[in-house]
N, C-alpha and C positions, 0 to 999 in steps of 0.2 A: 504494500500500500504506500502512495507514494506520500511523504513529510507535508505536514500542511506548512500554510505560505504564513499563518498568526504566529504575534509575537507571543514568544511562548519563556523567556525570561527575563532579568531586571538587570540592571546594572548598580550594582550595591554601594559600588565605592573607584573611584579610580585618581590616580595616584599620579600628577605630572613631572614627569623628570624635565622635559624640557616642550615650550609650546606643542613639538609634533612627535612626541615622545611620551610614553604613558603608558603605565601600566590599568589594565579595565580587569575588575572582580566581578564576574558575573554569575547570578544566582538560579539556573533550572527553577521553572515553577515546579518542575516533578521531583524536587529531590535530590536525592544520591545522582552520581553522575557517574559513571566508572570509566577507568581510563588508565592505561600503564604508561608506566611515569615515560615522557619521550614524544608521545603521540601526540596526536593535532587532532582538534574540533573544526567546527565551519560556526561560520558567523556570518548575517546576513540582515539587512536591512534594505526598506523599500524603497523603489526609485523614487517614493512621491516625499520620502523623510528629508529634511533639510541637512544640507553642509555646514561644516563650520565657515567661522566668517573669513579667515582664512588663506581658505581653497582657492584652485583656480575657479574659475566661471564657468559654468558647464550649460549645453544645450538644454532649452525647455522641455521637459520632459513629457513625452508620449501622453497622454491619457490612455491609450490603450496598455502599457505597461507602467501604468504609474502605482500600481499592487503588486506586481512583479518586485520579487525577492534578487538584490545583487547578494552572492554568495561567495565567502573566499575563508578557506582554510588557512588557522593559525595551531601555533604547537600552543602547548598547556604550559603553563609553570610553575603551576601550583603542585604540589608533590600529592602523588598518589592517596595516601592516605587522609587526606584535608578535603574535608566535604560542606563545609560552610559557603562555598565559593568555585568557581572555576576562575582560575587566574590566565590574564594574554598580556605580552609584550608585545606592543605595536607601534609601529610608526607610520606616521601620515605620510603618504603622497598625493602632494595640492592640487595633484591632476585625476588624481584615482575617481574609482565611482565607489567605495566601498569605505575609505580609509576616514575621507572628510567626514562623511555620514556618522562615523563610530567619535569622530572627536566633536561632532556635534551635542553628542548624549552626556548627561548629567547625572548623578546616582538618581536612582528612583525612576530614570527612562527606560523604556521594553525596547528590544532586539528580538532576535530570530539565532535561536539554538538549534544547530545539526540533532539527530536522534542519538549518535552513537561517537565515541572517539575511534580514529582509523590510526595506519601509520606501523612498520615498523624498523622505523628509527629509535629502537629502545634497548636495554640491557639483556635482554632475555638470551642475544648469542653470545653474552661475554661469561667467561666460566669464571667461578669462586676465584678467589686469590689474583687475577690477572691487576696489571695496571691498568690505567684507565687516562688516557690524554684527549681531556675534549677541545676542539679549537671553533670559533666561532668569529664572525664580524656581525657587528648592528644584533637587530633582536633576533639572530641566529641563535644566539645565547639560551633561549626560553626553555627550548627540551633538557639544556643542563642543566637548567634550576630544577628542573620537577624530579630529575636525577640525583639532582644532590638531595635535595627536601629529604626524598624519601632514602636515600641512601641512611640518610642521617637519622632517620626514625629513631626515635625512644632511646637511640644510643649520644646523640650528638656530634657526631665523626662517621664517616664513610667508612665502610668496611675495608676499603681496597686502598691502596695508591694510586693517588685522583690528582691531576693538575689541570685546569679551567686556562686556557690564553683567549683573550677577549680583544678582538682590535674593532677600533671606532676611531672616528674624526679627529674628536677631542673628549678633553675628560668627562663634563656634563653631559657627553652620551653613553656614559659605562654605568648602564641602566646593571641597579645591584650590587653597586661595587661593596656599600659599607657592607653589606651583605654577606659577602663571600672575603671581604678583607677580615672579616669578623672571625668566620672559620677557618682561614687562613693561621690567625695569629694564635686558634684555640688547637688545633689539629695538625700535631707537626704530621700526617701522612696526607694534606693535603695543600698544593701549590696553587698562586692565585697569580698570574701573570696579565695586568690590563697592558695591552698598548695604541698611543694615538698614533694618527697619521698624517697631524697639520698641526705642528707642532710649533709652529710659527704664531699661530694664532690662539694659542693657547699658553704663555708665556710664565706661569704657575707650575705648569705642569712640570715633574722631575725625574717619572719614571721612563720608561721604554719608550721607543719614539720607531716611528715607522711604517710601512706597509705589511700586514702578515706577510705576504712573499717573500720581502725581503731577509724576513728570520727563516723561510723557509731553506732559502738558497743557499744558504751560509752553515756548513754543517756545525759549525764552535755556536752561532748565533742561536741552533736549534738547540742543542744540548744543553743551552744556558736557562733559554726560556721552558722549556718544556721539562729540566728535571727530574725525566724517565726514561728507562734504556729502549730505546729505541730498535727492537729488535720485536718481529711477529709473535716469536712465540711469549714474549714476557708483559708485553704493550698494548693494550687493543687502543686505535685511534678513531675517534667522533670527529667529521667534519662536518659544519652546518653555516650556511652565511650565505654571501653572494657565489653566483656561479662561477664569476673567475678565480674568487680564493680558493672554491672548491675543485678545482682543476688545477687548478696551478699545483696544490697542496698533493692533490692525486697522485699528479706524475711524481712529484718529488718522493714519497713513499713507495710509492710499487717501484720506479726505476733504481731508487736509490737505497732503499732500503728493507724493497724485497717482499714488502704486504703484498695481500691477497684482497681484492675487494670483494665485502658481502653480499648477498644479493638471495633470492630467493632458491636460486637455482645450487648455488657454492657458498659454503661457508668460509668466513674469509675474517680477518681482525681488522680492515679498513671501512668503515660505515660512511656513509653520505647522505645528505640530504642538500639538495641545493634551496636555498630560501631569499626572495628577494621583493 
């Protein structure tokens, strides 16, 4: 039976990192929502709902699809076992037809909830004891937050060795940072590496500087940032962000250092999801 087009949850609370930047807590009018930590929901709002003020200017919309549901899959990050809420990392694009609409809503405004969470971009192929190196640009980062949430369940610390690398523009877009610098400085078996990449324009800033490729390229650059033996059998690597860091990142691991990509068909310790 095919998903009806009514809004069917709220928007409880949401949380701006930066104007086009923000975290949205969204609450199921049905309840529990289930989902393994990694996966992605759908969000959707109606072409006839307004933009923010914002956005670019967009054509008058249709009357014959002005009920018509724009729909677009975002990962979760709120950790598996937190059922108060469904957490997204999102960012506006001024041009989008989905992104303005969502930074137009204010807590207490209704949206459109997918039925089920898809996706597997999640832990389930990585075995006990392995490391775990997740890298990420912009709110690529979101499936590791629902990663860690719940890794850290009831224990406080991840079970594994976990190192998070995060690159973004500048600093005020490292959505999470106190977050994860927090278990960082609690967890010595977990590394928290932010890096910007207009660093010019960021003039505060004193950590890392750069484009992810370029720590990719650099084998001393990688070993510094990342903190884990870089080897298949001991490593499993998470790649999530833009599609060129995800390629770039690609080759540098299979060519260079011998991963196996996963996939439904071969099980492999390189995972991907391109997100943009």
């Amino acid at each position: 039976m095919a998903a009806s087009k009514e809004y069917n949850a709220t928007l409880v609370q949401r949380v701006d990192i930066t104007p086009h930047l923000a975290i949205f807590r969204v609450k199921p009018d049905d309840g529990d929502f289930a989902f393994t930590a990694g996966q992605f929901a759908v969000l959707g709002m109606k072409y006839n709902a307004p933009r923010a003020a914002d956005s670019d200017e967009e054509e008058p919309v249709d009357e014959a699809k002005a009920e018509r549901l724009i729909r677009r899959a975002y990962s979760i990050s709120s950790g598996s076992h937190e059922n108060e809420f469904l957490e997204f990392y999102i960012s506006m694009v001024q041009s989008g037809q989905l992104t303005p609409r969502l930074f137009a809503l204010q807590p207490g405004d209704r949206l459109w909830l997918g039925p089920k969470a898809s996706g597997m971009f999640t832990l389930d192929q990585t075995p006990p004891g392995k490391s775990i190196l997740m890298i990420a640009t912009g709110t690529g980062l979101a499936p590791y937050i629902s990663m860690v949430r719940t890794m850290a369940m009831g224990v406080g610390c991840p079970a594994s060795q976990l190192a998070i690398v995060h690159g973004a523009s500048y600093s005020w877009d490292l959505g999470y940072r106190n977050e994860l610098q927090s278990l960082a400085e609690k967890c010595p078996n977990f590394h928290y590496a932010p890096i910007i990449s207009r660093p010019e324009k960021d003039p505060d800033w004193s950590g890392r500087t750069g484009r992810l490729n370029t720590w990719f390229e650099d084998p001393e650059k990688l070993r510094e940032v990342a903190q884990l033996p870089l080897d298949p059998s001991q490593t499993h690597i998470f790649l999530c962000g833009n599609p060129g860091m995800v390629e770039s990142a690609e080759a540098v691991f299979t060519q260079q250092y011998g991963y196996v990509k996963s996939s439904a068909k071969e099980s492999g310790s390189l995972h991907l999801e391109k997100y943009w």
